[in-house]
C-alpha positions in Angstrom: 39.4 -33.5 55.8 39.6 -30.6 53.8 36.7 -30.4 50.5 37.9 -29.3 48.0 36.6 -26.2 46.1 35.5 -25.0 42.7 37.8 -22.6 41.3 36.4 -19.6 40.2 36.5 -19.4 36.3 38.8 -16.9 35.2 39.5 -13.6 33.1 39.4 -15.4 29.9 35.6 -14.9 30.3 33.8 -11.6 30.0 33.1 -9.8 33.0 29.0 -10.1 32.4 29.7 -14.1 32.6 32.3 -14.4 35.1 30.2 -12.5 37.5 27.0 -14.7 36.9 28.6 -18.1 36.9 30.9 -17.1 39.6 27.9 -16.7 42.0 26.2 -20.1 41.2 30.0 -21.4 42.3 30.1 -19.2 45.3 26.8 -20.7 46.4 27.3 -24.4 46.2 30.7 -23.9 47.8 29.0 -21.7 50.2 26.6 -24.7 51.0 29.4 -27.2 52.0 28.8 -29.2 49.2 32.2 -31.5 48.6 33.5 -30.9 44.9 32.2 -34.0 43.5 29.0 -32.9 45.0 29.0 -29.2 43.8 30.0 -30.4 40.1 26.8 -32.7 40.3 24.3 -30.1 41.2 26.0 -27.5 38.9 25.4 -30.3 36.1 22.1 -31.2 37.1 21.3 -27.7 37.0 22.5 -27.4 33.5 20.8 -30.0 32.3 17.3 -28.6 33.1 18.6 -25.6 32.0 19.0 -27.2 28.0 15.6 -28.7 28.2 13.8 -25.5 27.8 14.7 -21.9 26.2 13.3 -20.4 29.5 14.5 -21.5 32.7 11.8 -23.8 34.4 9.6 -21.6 37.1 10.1 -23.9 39.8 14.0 -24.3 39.6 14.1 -20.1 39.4 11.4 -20.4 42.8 14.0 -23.0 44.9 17.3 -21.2 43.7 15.2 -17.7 44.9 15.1 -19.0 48.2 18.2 -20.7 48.2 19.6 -17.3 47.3 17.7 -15.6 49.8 18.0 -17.9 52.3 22.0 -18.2 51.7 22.1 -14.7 53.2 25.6 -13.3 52.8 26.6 -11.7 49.0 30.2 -11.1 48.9 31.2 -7.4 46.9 31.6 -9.8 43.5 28.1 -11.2 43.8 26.4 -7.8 44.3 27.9 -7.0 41.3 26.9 -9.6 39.2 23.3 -8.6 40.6 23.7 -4.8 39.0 21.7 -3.8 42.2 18.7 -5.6 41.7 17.5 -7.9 44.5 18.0 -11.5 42.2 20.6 -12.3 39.2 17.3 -13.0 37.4 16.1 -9.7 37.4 19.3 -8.4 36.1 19.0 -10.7 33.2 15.2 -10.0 32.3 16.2 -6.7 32.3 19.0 -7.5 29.4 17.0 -9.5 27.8 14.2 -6.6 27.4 16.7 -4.2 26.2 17.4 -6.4 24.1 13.8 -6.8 22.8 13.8 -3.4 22.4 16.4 -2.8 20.1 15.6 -5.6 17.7 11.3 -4.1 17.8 13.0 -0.4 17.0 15.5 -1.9 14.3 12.2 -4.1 12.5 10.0 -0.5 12.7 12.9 1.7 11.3 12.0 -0.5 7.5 10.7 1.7 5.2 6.5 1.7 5.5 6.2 1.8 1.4 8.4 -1.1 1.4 6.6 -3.0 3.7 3.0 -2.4 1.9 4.7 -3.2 -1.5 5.8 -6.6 0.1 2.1 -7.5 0.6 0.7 -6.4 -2.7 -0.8 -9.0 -5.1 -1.8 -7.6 -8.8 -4.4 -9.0 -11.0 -3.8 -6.4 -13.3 -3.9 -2.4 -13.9 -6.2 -0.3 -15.7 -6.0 3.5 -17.0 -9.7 5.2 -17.4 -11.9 8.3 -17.4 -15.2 9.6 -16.9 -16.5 13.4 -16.6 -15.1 13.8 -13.1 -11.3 12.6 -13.4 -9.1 10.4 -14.9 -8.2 7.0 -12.8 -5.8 4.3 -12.8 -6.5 1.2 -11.3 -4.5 -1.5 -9.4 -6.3 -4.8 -8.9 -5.2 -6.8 -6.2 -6.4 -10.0 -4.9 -7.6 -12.9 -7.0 -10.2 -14.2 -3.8 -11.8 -11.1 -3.3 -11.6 -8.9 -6.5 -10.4 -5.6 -4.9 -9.1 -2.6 -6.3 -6.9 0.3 -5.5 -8.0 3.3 -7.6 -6.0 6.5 -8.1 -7.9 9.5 -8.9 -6.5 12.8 -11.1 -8.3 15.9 -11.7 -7.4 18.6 -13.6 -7.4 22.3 -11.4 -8.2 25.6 -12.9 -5.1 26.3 -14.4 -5.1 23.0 -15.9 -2.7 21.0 -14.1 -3.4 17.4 -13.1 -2.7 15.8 -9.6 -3.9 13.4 -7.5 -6.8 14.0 -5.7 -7.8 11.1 -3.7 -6.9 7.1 -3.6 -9.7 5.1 -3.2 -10.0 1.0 -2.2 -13.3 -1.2 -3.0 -14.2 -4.4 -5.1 -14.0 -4.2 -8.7 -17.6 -3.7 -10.9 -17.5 -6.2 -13.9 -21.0 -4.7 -15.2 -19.4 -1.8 -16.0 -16.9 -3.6 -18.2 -19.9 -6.2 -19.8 -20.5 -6.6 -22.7 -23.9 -6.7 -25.0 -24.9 -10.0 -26.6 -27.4 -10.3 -29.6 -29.1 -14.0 -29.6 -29.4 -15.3 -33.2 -31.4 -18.6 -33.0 -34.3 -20.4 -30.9 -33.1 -19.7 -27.3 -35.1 -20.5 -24.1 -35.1 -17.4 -21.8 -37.8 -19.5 -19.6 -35.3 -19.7 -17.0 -33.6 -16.7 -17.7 -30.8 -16.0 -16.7 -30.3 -19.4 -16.8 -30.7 -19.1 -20.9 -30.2 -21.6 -23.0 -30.4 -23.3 -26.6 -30.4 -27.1 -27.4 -30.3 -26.1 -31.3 -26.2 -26.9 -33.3 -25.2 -23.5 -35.1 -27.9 -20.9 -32.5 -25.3 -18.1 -31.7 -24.7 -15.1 -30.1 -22.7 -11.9 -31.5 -20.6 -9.4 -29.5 -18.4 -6.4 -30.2 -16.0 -5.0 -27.6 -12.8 -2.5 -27.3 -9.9 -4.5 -24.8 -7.1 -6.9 -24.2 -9.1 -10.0 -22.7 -12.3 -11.3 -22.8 -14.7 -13.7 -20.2 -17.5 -15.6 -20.4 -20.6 -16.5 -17.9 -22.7 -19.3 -17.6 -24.5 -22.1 -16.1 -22.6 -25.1 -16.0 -24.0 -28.6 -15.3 -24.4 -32.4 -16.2 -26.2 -31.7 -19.5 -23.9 -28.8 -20.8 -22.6 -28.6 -24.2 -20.2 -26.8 -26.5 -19.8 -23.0 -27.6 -17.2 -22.5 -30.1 -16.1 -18.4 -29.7 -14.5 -16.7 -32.8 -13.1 -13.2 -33.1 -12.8 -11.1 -36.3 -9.0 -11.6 -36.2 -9.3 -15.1 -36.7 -8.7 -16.4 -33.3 -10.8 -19.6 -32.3 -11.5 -21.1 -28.8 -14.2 -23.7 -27.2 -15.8 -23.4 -23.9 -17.7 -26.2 -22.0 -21.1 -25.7 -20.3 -20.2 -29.4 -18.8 -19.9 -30.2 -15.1 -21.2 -32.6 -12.9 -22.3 -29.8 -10.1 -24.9 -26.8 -11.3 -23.5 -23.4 -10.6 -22.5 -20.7 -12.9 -19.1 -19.5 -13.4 -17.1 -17.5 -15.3 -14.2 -18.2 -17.5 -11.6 -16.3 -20.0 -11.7 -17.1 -23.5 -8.8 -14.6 -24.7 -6.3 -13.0 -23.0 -3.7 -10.8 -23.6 -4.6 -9.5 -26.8 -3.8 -6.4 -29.1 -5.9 -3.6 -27.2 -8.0 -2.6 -30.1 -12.1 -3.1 -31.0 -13.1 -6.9 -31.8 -16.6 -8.4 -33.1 -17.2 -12.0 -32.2 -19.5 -14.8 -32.4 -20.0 -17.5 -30.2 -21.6 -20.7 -32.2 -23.6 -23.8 -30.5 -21.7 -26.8 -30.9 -23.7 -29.5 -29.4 -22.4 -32.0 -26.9 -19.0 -31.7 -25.6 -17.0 -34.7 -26.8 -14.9 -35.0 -24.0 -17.7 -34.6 -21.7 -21.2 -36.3 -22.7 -24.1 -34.4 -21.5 -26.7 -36.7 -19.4 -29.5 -36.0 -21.6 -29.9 -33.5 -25.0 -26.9 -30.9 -24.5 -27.5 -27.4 -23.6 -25.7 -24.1 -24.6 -26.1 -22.2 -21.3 -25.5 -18.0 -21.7 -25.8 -15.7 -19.4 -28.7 -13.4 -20.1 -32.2 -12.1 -19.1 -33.8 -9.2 -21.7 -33.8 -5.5 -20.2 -31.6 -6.5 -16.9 -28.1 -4.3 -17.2 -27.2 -6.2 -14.1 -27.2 -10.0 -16.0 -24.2 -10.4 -18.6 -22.8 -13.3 -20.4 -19.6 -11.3 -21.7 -17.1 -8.9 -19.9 -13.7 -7.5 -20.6 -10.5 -6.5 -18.8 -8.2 -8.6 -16.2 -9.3 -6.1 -13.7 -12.9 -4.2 -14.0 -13.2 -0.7 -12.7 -13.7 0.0 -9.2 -17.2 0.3 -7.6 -17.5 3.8 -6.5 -20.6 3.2 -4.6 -19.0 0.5 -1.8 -15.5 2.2 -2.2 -13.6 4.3 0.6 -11.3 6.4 0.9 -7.7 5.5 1.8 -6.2 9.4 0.7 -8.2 12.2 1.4 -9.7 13.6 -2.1 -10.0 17.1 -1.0 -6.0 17.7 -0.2 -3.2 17.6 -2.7 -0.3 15.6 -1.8 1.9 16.4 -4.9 3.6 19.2 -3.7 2.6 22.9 -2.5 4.7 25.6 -1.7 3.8 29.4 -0.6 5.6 31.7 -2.1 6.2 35.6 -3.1 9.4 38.1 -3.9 11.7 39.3 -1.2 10.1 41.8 0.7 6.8 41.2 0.2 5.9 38.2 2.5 2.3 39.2 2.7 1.5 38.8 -0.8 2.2 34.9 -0.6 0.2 32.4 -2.7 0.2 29.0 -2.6 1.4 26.7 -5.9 -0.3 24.7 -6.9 -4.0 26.1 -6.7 -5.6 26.2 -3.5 -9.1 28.0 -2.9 -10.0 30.4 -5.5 -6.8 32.3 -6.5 -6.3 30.8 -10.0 -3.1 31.7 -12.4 -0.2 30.1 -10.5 0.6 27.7 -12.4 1.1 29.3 -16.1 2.2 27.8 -19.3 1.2 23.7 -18.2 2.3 21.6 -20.8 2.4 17.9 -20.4 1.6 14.4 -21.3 0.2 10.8 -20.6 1.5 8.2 -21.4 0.1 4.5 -21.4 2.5 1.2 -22.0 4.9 3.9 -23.1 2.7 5.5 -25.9 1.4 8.8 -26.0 -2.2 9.0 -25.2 -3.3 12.7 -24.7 -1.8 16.2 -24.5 -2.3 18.3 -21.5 -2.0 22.1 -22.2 -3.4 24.5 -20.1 -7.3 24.8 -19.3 -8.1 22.6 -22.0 -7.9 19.6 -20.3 -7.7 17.1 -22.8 -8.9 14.0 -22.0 -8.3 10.3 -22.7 -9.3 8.8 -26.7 -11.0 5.9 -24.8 -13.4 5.2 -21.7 -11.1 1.7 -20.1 -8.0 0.4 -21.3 -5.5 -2.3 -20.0 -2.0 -1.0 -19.1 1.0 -2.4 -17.5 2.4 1.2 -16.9 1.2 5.0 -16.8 3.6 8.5 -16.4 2.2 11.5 -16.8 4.5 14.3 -17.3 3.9 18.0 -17.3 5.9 21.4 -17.2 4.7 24.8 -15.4 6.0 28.3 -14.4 5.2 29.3 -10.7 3.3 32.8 -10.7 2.4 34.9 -8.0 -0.6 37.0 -9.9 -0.3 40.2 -7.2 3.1 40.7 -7.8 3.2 39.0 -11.3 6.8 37.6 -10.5 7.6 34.3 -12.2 8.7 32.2 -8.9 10.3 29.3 -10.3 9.8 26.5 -13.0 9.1 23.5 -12.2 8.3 19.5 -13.7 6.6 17.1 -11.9 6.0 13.6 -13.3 3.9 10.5 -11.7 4.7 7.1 -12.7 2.8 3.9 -11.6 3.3 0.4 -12.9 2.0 -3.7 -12.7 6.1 -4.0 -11.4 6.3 -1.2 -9.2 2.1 -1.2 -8.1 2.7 2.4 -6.3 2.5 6.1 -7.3 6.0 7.7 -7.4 5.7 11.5 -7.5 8.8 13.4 -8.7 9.4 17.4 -8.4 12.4 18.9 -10.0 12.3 23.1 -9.3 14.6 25.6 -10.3 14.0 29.1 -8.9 13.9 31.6 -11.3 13.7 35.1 -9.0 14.7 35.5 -5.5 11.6 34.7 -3.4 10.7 34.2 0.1 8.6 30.9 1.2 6.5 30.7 4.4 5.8 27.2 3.9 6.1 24.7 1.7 6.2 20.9 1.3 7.5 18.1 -1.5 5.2 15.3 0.3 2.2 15.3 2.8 -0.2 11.7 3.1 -3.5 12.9 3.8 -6.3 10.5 4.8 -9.4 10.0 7.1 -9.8 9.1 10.4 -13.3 7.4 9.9 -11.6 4.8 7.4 -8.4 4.2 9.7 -8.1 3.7 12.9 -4.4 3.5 13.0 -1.3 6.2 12.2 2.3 5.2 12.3 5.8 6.4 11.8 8.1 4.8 10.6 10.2 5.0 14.1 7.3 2.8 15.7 5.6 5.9 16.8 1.7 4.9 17.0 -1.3 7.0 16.8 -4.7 4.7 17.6 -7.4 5.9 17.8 -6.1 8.9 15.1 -6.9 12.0 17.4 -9.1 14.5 15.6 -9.0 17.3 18.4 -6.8 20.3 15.9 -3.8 18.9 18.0 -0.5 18.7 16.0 3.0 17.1 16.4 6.5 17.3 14.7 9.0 14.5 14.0 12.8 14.8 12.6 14.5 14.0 9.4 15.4 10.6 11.0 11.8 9.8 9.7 11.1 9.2 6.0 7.7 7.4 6.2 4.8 7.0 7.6 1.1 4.8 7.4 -2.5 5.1 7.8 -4.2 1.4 8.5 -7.8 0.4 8.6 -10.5 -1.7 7.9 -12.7 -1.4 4.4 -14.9 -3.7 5.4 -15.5 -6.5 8.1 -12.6 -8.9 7.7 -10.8 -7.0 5.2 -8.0 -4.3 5.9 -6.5 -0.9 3.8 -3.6 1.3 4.1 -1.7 4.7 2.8 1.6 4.7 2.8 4.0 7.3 1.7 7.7 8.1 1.9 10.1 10.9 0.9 13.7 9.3 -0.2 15.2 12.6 -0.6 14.4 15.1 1.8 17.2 15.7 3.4 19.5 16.6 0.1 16.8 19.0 -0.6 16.8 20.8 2.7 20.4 21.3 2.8 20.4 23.2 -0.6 20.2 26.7 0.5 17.5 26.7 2.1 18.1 28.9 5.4 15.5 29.9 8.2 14.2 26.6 8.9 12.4 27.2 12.3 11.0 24.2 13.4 11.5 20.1 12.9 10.6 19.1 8.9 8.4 16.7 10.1 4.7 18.0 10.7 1.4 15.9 12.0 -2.1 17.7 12.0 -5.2 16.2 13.6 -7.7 17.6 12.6 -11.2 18.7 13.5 -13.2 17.7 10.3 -12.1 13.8 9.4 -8.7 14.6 8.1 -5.2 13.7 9.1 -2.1 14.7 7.4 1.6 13.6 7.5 3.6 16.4 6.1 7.2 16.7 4.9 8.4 20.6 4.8 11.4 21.4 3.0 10.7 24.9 3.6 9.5 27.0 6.2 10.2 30.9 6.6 13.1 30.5 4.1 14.9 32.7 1.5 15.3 30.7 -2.4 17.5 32.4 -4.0 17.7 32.6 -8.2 19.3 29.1 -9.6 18.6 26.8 -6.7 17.3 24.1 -7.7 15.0 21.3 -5.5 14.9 17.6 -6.4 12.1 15.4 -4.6 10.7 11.9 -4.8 8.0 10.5 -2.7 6.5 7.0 -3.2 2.5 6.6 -2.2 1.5 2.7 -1.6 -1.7 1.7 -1.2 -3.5 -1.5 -0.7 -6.4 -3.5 -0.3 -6.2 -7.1 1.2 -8.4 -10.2 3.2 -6.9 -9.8 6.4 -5.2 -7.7 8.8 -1.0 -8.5 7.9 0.8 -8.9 11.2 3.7 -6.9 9.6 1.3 -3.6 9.4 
């Protein structure tokens, strides 16, 4: 009796398909299975095959050998294999290919982006001391970090960023002085309390928001706080456990300078006190580092546990080398670098804070901020300048650049609009560069998924194309807790294509160098002619955070 066969399926399927399944049919036909037989197996084999998204190991080990064992492989079936010894092997292979495209399509997202994503803000602050002006990012309501970017003013008066640091925030320097007015037991201090109604404590302080610290346990009472605009609020000193916490009285207030007293109510009537009731402060005579009062959603950060996350000594703005046609050994670099001073002439700008307008830049007078800490939701600071090149005298171009950061958009954008005012040739010059330290990260990456770990510091460089806009530094601040830099440029390659001619080698630069700095550099120009009236327009985004754990996304 003749068995009947299993037709081979036909042309309506793909080629890939028809080739595969048409072996499994070849082989149980092959086998001298009948066709009710065949259609069995070929079901049975199925059926494992839906139990599980991988094919069991010991099915793929009997149908090897069956395979094997089968021996002859009609023209069809070698086919199907794509000359590999098993089908399987074939489809691993498509099935890492495949892996491949989908890792290098998920690396190709833009590395600010991704750091944005992961950034949690407590609040922002804006403030100065002799060195620099900062602004703050908190981030982090567990572990009270803070992102802090730095500005400095350069001889010719110009303001940039010199340096992003990450740390934990430094409430003493935001506290605030109490004076006790009453019969207070400092016995236990700073356990402090009073037992007397109507003891209080006064206070003045300049800010948005205001906290208090104190014991709290089964015989705390009542404090009733009251500022000179009126406002009124009671805090407890009640809990059934003993610890000391702190809590906010007011909160999003007027920025401006408050006094305030905080008055002894006696027992809190919602929770009765186990014995006589206790008005627990915060405070222990001559100790700056014990405080019952602090201001600010986010304190300043703690430069003495900080690190650095961009390199303070490099300037990431913008620099360009420039002189007149002609003269290509006269070139000086804009903004200042080293000790050639009078290349930036006629800096006029401004900052502004929650869209006011808090200080006037002009020049080497550096003006600084009215105040020492504020709250902001939002800074820009804008300034103006003419390029010089002092040995030639010859005003290069003019140029604005402006740097915005915000609660909303918790990154620094950096924007440089030039127009070139004489013809000038540029040996180098770049619109965006990351800079950081090799001792803080251990990891550099592109955005193409290219990875540098450890970050080599042997002088060794390397280039990348325009196909990459972004880059990252990652690393660890401290045990358990991860930073990272991140910077893009979102218009390079318009400002390339204006003009600019001579361009001798890929935009994209890496350095590694020697003495524990990195750097990610953008060129837009390299050897190149700018002639009078072209005109450059450049944004790069710098993202920094500060976070609990390592994200799997980084």
């Amino acid at each position: 009796m003749v068995q009947k066969k299993i037709p081979l399926i036909n042309s309506a399927h793909g080629s890939e398909t028809r080739n595969i399944i048409n072996e499994l049919i070849k082989l149980f036909n092959g086998m001298g299975y009948t066709y009710d037989e065949a259609l069995s197996k070929a079901h049975s084999v199925l059926s494992e095959a839906k139990k599980t998204n991988d094919m069991n190991e010991d099915v793929q080990r009997q149908l090897d050998e069956i395979i094997l064992e089968n021996g002859n492989s009609e023209a069809e079936v070698v086919q199907a294999r794509g000359g590999l010894p098993l089908l399987k092997d074939r489809l691993n292979n498509q099935e890492e290919e495949v892996n491949k495209k989908s890792v290098l399509s998920f690396r190709h997202t833009n590395l600010v982006d991704k750091v944005n994503s992961l950034i949690n803000v407590r609040g922002m602050y804006l403030k100065k001391d002799s060195e620099a002006i900062y602004v703050g990012i908190g981030m982090g309501d567990g572990i009270k970090g803070v992102v802090e970017y730095r500005f400095v003013n350069n001889d010719d008066g110009l303001l940039l960023l010199r340096g992003v640091r990450s740390g934990f925030e430094d409430p003493i320097q935001n506290k605030i002085d109490v004076t006790l007015d009453g019969v207070f037991n400092e016995g236990s201090a700073p356990s402090t309390f009073t037992t007397a109604v109507g003891d209080s404590f006064n206070f003045e302080f300049e800010g948005s928001n205001l906290h208090f610290t104190s014991v709290v346990e089964s015989r705390g009472g009542l404090w009733e706080f009251e500022l000179s605009n009126g406002m009124k609020k009671n805090i407890t000193c009640y809990n059934n456990n003993t610890t000391i916490v702190t809590r906010t009285v007011f909160e999003d207030l007027p920025h401006q300078k408050y006094k305030g007293k905080a008055t002894f109510k006696g027992a809190d009537p919602f929770n009765p006190p186990t014995s006589s009731a206790r008005g627990y402060v915060h405070y222990k005579p001559a100790d700056p580092t014990v405080y019952a009062l602090n201001h600010g959603k986010v304190s300043p950060l703690n430069h003495s546990t900080s690190k650095w996350v961009i390199s303070p000594n490099s300037i990431p703005d913008f620099a360009i080398n420039g002189t007149d046609v002609g003269n290509s050994n006269s070139g000086v670099w804009v903004p200042q670098h080293g000790s050639v001073k009078n290349v930036s002439l006629n800096v006029s700008g401004r900052i502004f804070a929650d869209g006011e307008h808090e200080v006037f830049i002009s020049g080497t007078e550096k003006n600084t901020l009215e105040f020492d800490y504020k709250e902001v939701e939002n800074v820009k600071i804008s300034q103006t300048f003419r390029a010089n090149n002092p040995n030639s005298n010859l005003e290069m171009w003019s140029h604005i650049v402006t740097h915005t950061i915000s609660e909303v958009n918790p990154f620094l954008t950096i924007t440089n609009n030039i127009e070139v005012l004489n013809d000038i040739f540029s040996n180098a010059g770049y619109l965006g560069m990351l800079p950081s330290s090799p001792n803080n990260m251990y990891k550099l990456e592109l955005e193409n998924g290219e990875i540098y770990s450890p970050i080599p510091q042997d002088s060794s460089e390397r280039s990348f194309d325009l196909g990459v806009n972004s880059a990252i530094y990652v690393g660890e601040n401290t045990s358990g807790r991860y930073h990272a830099a991140a910077m893009d440029v979102t218009s390079l390659k318009d400002a390339i294509n204006l003009n600019v001619e001579n361009i001798n080698s890929p935009p994209g630069l890496i350095t590694f160098r020697s003495d524990n700095v990195s750097k990610v550099y953008f060129y837009f120009t390299n050897k190149s002619y700018l002639n009078s009236g072209d005109s450059f327009s450049v944004t790069q985004r710098i993202a920094c955070i500060f976070g609990e754990r390592y994200p799997t996304v980084l």
